[in-house]
N, CA, C and O atoms as CSV, one atom per row, in Angstrom:
chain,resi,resn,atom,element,x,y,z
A,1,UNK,N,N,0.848,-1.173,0.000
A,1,UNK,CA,C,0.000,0.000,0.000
A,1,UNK,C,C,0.899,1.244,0.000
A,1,UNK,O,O,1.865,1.275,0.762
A,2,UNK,N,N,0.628,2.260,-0.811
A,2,UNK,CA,C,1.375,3.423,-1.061
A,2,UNK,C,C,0.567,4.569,-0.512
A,2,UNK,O,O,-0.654,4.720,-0.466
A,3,UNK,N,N,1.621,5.391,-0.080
A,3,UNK,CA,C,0.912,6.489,0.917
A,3,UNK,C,C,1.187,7.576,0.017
A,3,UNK,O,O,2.103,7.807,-0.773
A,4,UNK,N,N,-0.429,8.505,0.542
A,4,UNK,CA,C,0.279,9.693,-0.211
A,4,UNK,C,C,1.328,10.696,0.303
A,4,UNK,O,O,1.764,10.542,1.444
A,5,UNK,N,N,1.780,11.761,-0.498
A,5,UNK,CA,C,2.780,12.718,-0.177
A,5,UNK,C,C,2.346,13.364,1.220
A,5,UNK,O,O,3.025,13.438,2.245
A,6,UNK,N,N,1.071,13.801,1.003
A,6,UNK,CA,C,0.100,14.365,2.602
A,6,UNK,C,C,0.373,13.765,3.708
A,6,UNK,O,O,0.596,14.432,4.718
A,7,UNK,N,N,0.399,12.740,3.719
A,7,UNK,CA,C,0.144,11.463,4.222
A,7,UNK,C,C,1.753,11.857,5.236
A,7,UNK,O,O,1.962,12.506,6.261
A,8,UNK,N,N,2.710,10.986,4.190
A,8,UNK,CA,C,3.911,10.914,4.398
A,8,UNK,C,C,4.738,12.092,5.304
A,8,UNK,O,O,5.467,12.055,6.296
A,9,UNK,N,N,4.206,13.182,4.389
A,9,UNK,CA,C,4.352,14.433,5.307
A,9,UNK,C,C,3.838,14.642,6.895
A,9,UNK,O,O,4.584,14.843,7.854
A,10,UNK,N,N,2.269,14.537,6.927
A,10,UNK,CA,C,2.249,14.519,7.985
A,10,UNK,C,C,2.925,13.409,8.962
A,10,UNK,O,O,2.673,13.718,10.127
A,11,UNK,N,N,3.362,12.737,8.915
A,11,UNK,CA,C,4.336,11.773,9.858
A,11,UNK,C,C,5.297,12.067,9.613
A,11,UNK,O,O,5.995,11.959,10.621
A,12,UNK,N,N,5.871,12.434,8.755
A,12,UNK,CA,C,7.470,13.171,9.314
A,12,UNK,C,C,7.286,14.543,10.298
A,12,UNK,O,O,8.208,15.039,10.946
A,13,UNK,N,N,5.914,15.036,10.268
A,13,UNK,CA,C,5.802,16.648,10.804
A,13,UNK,C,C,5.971,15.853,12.234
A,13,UNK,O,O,6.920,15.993,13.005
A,14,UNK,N,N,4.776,14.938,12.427
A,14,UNK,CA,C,4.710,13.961,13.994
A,14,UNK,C,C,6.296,14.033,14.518
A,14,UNK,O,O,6.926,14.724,15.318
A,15,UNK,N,N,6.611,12.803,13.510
A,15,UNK,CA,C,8.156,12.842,14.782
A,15,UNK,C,C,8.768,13.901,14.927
A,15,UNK,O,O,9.323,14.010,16.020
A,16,UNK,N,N,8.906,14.930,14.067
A,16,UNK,CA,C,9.900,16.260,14.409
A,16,UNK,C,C,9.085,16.722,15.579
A,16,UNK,O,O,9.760,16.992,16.573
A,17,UNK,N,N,7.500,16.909,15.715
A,17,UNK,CA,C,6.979,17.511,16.943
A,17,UNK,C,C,7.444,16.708,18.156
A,17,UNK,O,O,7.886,17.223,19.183
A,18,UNK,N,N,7.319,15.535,17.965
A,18,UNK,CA,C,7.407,14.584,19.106
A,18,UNK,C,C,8.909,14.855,19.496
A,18,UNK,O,O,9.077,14.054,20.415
A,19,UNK,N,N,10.042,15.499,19.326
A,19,UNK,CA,C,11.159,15.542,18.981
A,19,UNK,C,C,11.232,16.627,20.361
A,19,UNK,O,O,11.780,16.556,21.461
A,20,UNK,N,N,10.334,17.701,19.635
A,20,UNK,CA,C,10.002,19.167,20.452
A,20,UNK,C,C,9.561,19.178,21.795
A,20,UNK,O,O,10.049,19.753,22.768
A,21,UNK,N,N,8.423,18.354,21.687
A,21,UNK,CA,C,7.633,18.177,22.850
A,21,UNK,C,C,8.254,16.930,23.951
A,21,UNK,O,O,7.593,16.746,24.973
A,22,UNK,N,N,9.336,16.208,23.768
A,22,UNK,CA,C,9.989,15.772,24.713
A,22,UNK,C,C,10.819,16.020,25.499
A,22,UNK,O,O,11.226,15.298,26.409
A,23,UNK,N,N,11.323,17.643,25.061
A,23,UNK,CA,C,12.360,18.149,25.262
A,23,UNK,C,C,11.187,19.844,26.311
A,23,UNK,O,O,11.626,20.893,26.782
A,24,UNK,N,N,10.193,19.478,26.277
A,24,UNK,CA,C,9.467,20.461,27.100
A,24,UNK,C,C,9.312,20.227,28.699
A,24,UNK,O,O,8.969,19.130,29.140
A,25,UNK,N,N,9.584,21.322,29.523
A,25,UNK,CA,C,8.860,20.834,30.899
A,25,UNK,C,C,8.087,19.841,31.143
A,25,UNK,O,O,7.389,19.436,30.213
A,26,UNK,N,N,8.003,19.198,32.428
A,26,UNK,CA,C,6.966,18.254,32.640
A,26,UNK,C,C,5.564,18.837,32.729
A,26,UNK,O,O,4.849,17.871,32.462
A,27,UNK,N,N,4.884,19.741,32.926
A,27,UNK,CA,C,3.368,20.116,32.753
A,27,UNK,C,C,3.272,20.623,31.431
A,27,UNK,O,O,2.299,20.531,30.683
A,28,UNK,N,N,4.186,21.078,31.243
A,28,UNK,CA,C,3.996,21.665,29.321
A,28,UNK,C,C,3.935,21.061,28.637
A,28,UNK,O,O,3.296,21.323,27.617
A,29,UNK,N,N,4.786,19.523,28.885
A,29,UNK,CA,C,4.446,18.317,28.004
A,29,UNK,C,C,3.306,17.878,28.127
A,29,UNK,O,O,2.673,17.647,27.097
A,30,UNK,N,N,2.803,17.674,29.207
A,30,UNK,CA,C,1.264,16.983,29.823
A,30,UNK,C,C,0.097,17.564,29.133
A,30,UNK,O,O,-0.934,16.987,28.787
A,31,UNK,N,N,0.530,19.178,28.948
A,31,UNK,CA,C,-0.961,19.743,28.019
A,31,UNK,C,C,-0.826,19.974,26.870
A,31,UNK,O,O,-1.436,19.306,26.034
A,32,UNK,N,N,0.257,21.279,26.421
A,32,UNK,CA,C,0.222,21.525,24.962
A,32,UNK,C,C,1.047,20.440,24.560
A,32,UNK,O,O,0.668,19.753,23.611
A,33,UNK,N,N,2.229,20.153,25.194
A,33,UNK,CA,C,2.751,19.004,24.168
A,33,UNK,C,C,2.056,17.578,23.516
A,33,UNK,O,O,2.381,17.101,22.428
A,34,UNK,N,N,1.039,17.022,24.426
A,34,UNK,CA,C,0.049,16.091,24.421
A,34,UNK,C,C,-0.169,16.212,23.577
A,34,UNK,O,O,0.206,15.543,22.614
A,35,UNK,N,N,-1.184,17.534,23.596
A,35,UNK,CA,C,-2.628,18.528,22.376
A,35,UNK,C,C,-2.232,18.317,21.230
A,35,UNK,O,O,-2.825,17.900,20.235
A,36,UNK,N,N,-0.759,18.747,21.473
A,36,UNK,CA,C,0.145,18.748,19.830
A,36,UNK,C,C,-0.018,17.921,19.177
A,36,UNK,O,O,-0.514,18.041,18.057
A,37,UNK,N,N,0.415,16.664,19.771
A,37,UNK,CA,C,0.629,15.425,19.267
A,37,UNK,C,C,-0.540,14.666,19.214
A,37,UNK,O,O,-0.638,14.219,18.071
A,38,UNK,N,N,-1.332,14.364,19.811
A,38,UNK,CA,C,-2.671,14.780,19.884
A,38,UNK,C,C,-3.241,14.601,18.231
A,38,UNK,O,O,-3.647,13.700,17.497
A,39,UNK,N,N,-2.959,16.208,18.176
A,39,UNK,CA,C,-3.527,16.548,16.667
A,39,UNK,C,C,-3.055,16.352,15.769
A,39,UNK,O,O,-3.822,16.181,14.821
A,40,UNK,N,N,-1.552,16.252,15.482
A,40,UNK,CA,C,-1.227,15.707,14.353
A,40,UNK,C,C,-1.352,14.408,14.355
A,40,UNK,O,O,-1.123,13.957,13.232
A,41,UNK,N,N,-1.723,13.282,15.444
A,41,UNK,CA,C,-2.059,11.942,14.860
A,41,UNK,C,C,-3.588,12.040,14.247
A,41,UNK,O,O,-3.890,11.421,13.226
A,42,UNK,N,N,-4.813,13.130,15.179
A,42,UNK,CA,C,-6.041,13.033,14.441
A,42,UNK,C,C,-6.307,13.619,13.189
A,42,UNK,O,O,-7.226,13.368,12.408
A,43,UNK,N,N,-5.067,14.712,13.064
A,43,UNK,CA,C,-5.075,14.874,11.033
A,43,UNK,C,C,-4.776,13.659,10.634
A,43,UNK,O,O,-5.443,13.359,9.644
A,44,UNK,N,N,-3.964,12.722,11.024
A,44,UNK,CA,C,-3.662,11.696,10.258
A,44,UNK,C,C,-4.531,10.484,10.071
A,44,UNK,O,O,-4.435,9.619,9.200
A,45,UNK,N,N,-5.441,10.590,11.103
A,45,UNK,CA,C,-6.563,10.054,10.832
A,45,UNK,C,C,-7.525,10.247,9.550
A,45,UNK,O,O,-7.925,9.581,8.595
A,46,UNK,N,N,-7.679,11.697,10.146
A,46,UNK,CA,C,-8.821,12.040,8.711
A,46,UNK,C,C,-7.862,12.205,7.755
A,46,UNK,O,O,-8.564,12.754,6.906
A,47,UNK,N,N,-6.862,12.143,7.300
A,47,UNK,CA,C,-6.224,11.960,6.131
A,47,UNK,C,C,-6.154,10.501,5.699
A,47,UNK,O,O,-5.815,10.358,4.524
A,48,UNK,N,N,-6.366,9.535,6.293
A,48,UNK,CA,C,-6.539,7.862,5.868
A,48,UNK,C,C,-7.751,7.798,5.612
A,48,UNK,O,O,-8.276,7.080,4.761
A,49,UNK,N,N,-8.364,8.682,6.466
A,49,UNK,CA,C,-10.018,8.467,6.237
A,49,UNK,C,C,-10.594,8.684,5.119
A,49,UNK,O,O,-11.616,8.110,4.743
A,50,UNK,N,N,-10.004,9.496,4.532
A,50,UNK,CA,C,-10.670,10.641,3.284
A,50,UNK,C,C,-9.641,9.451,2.383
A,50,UNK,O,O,-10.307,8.746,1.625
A,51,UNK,N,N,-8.608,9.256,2.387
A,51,UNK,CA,C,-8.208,8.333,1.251
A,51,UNK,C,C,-8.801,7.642,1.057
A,51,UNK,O,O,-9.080,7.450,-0.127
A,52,UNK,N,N,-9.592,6.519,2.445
A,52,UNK,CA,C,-9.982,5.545,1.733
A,52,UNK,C,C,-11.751,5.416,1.761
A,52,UNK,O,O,-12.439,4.411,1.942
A,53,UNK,N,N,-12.042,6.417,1.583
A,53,UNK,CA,C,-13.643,6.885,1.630
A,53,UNK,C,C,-14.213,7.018,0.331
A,53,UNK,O,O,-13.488,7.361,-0.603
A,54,UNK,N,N,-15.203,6.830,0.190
A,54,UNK,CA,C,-16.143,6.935,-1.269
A,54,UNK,C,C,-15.920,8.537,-1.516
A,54,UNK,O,O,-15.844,9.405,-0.646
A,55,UNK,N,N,-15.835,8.700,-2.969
A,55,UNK,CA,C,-15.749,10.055,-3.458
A,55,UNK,C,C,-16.350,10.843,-2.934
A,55,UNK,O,O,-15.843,11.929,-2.653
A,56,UNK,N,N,-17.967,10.454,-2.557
A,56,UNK,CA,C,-18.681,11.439,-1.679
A,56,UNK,C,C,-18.575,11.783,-0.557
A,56,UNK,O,O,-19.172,12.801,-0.208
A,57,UNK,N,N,-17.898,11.160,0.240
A,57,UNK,CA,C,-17.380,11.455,1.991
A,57,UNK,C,C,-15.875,12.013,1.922
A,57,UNK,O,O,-15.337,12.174,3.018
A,58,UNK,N,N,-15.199,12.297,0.889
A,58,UNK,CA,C,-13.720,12.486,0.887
A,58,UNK,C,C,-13.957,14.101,1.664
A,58,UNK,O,O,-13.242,14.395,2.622
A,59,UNK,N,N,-14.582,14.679,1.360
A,59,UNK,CA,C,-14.994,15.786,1.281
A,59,UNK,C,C,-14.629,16.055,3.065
A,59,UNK,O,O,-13.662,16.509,3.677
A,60,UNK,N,N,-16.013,15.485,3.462
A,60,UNK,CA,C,-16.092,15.693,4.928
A,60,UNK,C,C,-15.229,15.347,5.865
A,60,UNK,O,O,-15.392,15.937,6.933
A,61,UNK,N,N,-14.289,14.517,5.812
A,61,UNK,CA,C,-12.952,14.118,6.243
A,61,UNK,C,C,-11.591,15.310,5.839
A,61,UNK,O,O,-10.884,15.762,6.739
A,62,UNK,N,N,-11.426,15.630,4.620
A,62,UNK,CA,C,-10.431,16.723,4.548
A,62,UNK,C,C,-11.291,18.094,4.854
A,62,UNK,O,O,-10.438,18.981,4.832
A,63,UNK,N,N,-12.417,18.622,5.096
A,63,UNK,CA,C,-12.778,19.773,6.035
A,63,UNK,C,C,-12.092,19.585,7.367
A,63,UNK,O,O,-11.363,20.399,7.932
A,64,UNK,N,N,-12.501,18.181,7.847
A,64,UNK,CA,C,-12.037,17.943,9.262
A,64,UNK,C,C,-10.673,18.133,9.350
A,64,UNK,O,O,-10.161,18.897,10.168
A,65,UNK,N,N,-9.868,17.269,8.293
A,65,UNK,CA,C,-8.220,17.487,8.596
A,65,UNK,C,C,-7.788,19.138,8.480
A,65,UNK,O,O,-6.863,19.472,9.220
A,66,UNK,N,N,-8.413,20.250,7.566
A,66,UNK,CA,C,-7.462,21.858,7.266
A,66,UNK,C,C,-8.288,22.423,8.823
A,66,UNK,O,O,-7.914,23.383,9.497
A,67,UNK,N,N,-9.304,21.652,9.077
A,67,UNK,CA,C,-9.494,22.496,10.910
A,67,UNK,C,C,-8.276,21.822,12.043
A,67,UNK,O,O,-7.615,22.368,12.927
A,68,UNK,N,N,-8.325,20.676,11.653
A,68,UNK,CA,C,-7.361,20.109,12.365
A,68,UNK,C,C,-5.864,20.424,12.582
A,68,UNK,O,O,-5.167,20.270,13.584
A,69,UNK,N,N,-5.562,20.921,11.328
A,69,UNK,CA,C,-4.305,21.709,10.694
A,69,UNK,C,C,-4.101,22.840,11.361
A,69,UNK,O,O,-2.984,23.123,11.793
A,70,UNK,N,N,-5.467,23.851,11.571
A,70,UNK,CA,C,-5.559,24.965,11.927
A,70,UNK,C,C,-5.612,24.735,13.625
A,70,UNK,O,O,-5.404,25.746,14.296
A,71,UNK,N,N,-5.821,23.741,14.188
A,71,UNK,CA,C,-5.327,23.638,15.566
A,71,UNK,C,C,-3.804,23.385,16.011
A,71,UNK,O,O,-3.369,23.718,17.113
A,72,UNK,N,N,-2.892,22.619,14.800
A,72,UNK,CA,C,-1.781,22.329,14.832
A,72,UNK,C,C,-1.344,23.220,15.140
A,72,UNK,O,O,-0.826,23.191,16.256
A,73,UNK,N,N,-1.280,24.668,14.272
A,73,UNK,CA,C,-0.741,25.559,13.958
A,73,UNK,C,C,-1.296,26.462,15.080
A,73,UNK,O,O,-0.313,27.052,15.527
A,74,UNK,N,N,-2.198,26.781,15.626
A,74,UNK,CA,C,-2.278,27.147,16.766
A,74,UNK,C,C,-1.244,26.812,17.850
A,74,UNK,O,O,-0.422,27.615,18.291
A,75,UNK,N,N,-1.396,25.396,18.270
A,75,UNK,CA,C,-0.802,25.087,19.465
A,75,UNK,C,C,1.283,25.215,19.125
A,75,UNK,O,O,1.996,25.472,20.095
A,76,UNK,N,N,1.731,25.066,18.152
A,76,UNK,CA,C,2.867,25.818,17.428
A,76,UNK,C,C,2.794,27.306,17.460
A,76,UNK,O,O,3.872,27.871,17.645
A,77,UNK,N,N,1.940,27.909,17.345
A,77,UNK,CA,C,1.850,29.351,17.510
A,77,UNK,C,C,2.224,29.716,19.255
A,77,UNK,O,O,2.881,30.598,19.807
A,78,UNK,N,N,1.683,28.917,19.581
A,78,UNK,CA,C,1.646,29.190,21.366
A,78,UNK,C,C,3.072,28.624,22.212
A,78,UNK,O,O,3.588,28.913,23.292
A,79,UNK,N,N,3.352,27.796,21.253
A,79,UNK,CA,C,4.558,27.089,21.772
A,79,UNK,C,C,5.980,28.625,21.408
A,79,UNK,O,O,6.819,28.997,22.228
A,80,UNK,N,N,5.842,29.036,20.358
A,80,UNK,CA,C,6.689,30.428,19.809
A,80,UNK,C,C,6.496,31.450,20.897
A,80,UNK,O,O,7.397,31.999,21.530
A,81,UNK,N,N,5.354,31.609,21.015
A,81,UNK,CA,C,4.667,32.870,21.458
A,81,UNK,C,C,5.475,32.537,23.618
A,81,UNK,O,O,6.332,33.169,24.235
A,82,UNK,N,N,4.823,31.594,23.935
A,82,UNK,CA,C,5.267,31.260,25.085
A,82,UNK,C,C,6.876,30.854,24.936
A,82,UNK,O,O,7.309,30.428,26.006
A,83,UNK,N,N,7.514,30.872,24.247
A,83,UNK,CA,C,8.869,30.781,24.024
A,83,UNK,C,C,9.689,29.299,24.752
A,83,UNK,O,O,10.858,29.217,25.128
A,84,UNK,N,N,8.648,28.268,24.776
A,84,UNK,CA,C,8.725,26.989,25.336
A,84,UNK,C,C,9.679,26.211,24.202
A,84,UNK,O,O,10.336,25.238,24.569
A,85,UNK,N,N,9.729,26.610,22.989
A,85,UNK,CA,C,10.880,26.136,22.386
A,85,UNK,C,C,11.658,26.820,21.203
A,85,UNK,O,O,11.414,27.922,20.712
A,86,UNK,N,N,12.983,25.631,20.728
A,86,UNK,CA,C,13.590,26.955,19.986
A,86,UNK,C,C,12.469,27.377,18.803
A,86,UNK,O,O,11.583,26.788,18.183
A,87,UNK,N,N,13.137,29.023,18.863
A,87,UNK,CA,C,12.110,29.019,18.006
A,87,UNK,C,C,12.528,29.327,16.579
A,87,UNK,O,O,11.840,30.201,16.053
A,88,UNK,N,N,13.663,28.721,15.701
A,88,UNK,CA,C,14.184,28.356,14.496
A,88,UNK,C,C,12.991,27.216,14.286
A,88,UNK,O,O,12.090,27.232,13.448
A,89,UNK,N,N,13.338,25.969,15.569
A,89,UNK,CA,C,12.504,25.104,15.325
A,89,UNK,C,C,11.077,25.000,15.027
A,89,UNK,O,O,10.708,24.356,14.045
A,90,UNK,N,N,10.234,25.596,15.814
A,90,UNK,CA,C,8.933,26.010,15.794
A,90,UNK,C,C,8.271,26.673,14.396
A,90,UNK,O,O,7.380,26.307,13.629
A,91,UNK,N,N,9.075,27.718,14.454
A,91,UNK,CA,C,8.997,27.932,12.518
A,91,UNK,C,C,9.245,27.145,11.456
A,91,UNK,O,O,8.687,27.301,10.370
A,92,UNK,N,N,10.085,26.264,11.701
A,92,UNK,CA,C,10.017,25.043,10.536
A,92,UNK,C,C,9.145,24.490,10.426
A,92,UNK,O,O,8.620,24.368,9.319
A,93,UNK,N,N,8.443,23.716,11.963
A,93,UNK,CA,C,7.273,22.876,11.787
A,93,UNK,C,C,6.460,23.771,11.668
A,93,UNK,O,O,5.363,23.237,11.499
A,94,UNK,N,N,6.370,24.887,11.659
A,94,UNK,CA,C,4.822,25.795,11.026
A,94,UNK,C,C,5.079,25.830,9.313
A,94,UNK,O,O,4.346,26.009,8.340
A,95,UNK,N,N,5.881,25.678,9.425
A,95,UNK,CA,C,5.860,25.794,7.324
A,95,UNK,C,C,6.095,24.605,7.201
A,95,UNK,O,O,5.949,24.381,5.999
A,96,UNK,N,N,6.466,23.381,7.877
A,96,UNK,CA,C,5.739,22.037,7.187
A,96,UNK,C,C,4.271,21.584,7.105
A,96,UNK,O,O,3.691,20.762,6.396
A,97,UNK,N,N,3.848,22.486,8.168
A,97,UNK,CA,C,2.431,22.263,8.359
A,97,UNK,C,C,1.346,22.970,7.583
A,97,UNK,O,O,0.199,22.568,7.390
A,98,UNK,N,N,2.248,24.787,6.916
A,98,UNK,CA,C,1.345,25.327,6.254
A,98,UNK,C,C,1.420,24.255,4.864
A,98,UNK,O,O,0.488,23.711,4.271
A,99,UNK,N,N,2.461,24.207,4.682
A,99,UNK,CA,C,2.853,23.303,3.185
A,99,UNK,C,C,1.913,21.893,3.264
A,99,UNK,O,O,1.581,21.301,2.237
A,100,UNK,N,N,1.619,21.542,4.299
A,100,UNK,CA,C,0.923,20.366,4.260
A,100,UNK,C,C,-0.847,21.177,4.325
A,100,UNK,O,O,-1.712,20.668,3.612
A,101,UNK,N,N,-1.081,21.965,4.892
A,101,UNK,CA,C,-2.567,23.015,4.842
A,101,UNK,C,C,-3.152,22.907,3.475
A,101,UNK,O,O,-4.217,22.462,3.046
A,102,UNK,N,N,-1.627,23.712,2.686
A,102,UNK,CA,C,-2.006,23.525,1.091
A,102,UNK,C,C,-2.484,21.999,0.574
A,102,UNK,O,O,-3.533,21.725,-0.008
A,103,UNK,N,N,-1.442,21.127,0.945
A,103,UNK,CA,C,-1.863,19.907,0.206
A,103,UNK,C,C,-3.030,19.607,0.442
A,103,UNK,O,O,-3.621,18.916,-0.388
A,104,UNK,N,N,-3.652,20.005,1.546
A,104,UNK,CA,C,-5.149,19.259,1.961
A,104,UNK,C,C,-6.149,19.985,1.287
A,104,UNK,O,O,-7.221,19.506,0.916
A,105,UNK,N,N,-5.639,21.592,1.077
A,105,UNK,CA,C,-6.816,22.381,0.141
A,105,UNK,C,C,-6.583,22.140,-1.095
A,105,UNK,O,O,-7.370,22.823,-1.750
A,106,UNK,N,N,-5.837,21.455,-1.848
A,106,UNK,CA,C,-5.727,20.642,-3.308
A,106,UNK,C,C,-6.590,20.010,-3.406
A,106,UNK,O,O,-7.477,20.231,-4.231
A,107,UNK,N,N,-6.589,19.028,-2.591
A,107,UNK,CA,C,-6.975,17.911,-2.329
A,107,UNK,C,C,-8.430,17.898,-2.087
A,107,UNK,O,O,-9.206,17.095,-2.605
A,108,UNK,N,N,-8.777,18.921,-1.194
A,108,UNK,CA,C,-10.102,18.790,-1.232
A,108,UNK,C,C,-10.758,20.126,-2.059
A,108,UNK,O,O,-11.893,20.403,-1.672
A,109,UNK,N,N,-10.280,20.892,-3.009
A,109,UNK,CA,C,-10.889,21.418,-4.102
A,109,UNK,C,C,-11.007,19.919,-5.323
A,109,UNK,O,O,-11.806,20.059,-6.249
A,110,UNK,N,N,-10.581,19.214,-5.279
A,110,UNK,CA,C,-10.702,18.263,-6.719
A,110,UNK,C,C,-11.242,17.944,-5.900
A,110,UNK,O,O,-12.037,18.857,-6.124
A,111,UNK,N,N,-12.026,17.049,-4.267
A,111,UNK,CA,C,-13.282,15.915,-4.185
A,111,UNK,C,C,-14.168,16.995,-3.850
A,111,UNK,O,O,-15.051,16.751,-3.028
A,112,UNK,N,N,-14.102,17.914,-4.243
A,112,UNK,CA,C,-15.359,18.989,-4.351
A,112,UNK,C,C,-16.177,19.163,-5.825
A,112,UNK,O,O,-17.113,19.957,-5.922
């Protein structure tokens, strides 16, 4: 079984977060670092989901994943903002994540 690029991406974004968030305080890990991780496994959900869904449900699965995206990028926003990590790093995984945002609005303009 071949994965897509989206796909692939988002699990390389995972371990680089998981990378971040181990290296956080112990209560900072417990909430936002969790949340984080958290959410990039439930984009990766609705990104299997929507792959392997009838043309007509692809739809409702990648809405779910660019909100899901948009929580990623939140809790990365907060991680900068609260200065809980480096923040070279933090900006990378926000532009793997916008770059992956795009792929999902490709993606779900054609099962539209």
């Amino acid at each position: 079984m071949t994965d897509l690029p989206v796909i692939l991406r988002v699990h390389e974004l995972y371990g680089a977060i998981c990378i971040v968030t181990e290296k956080l305080a112990g209560v900072k890990r417990q909430t936002i670092g969790r949340r984080l991780e958290d959410a990039v496994l439930q984009l990766l959900e609705w990104l299997i989901m929507s792959k392997n869904a009838p043309k007509a449900h692809k739809a409702i699965y990648l809405i779910k994943a660019v909100a899901t995206a948009e929580i990623i990028d939140f809790h990365l926003q907060t991680l900068l903002e609260q200065k809980l990590a480096n923040a070279t790093t933090v900006n990378q995984l926000l532009a793997k994540n916008h770059e992956v945002s795009r792929q999902i609005g490709g993606w779900l303009k054609s099962a539209q």
